[in-house]
C-alpha positions as CSV (number, residue, x, y, z in Angstrom):
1,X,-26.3,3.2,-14.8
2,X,-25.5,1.8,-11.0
3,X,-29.6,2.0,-10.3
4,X,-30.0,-1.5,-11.5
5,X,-27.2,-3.7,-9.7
6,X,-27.8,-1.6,-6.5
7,X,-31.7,-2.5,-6.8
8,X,-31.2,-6.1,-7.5
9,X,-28.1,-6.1,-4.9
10,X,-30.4,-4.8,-2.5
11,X,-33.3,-7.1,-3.1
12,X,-30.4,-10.2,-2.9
13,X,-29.4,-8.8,0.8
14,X,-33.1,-8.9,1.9
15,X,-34.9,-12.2,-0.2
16,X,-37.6,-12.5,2.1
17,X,-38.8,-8.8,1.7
18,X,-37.3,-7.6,-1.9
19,X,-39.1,-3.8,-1.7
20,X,-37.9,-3.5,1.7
21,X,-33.9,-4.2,-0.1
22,X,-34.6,-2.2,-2.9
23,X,-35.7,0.7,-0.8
24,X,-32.3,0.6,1.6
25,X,-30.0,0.6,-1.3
26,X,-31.8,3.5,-2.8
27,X,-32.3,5.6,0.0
28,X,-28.5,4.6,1.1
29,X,-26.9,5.7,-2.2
30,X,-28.8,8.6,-2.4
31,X,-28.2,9.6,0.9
32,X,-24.1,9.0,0.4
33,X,-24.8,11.2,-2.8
34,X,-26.4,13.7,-1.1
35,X,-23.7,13.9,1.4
36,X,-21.1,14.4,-0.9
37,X,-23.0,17.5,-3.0
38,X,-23.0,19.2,0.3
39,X,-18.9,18.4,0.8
40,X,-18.2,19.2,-2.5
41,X,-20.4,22.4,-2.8
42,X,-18.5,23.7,0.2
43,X,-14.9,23.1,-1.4
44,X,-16.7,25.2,-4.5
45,X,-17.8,27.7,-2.1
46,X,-14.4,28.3,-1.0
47,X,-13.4,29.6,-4.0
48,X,-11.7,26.5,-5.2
49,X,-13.2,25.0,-8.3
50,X,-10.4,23.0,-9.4
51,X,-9.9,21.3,-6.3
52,X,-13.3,20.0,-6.0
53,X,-13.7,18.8,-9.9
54,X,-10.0,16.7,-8.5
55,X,-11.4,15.4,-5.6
56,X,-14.4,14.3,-7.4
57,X,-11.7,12.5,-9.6
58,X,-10.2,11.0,-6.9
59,X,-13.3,9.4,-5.5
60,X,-14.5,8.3,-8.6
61,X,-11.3,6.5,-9.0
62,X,-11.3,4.8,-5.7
63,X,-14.6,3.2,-6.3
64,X,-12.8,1.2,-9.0
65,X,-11.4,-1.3,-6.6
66,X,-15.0,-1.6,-4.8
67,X,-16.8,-2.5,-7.9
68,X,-13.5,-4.9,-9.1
69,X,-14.5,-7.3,-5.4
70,X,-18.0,-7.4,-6.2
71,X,-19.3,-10.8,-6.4
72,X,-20.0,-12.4,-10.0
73,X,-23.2,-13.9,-8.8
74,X,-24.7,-10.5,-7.9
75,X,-23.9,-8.5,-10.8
76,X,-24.7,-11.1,-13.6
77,X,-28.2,-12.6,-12.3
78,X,-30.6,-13.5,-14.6
């Protein structure tokens, strides 16, 4: 569901070359994602599933505020 703003986000940071944005903010976010399998699977491999479904909570829930300062311009072009 995020794919769309963080294309069109993307192609707003970079007007001139819009496939160059688009490709940035896709390989960033998956890259973060990535990242963050690898931290969580670790906290699973320690024998500690409840801890990592928690923290997976907890960053989900401090993304709120992120998304909250997001300019209105970006997120509702037409």
């Amino acid at each position: 569901m995020t794919m769309s703003p963080t294309i069109l986000i993307g192609q707003d940071i970079f007007p001139e070359n819009r496939s160059m944005g688009s490709g940035i903010a896709l390989g960033l976010a998956n890259g973060i994602g990535a990242l963050l399998v690898l931290a969580i699977g670790r906290t699973v491999g320690n024998g500690d599933l409840s801890t990592a479904l928690w923290d997976i909570v907890a960053l989900t829930a401090s993304t709120a505020p992120l998304a909250a300062a997001f300019p209105g311009h970006l997120l509702h072009r037409a």
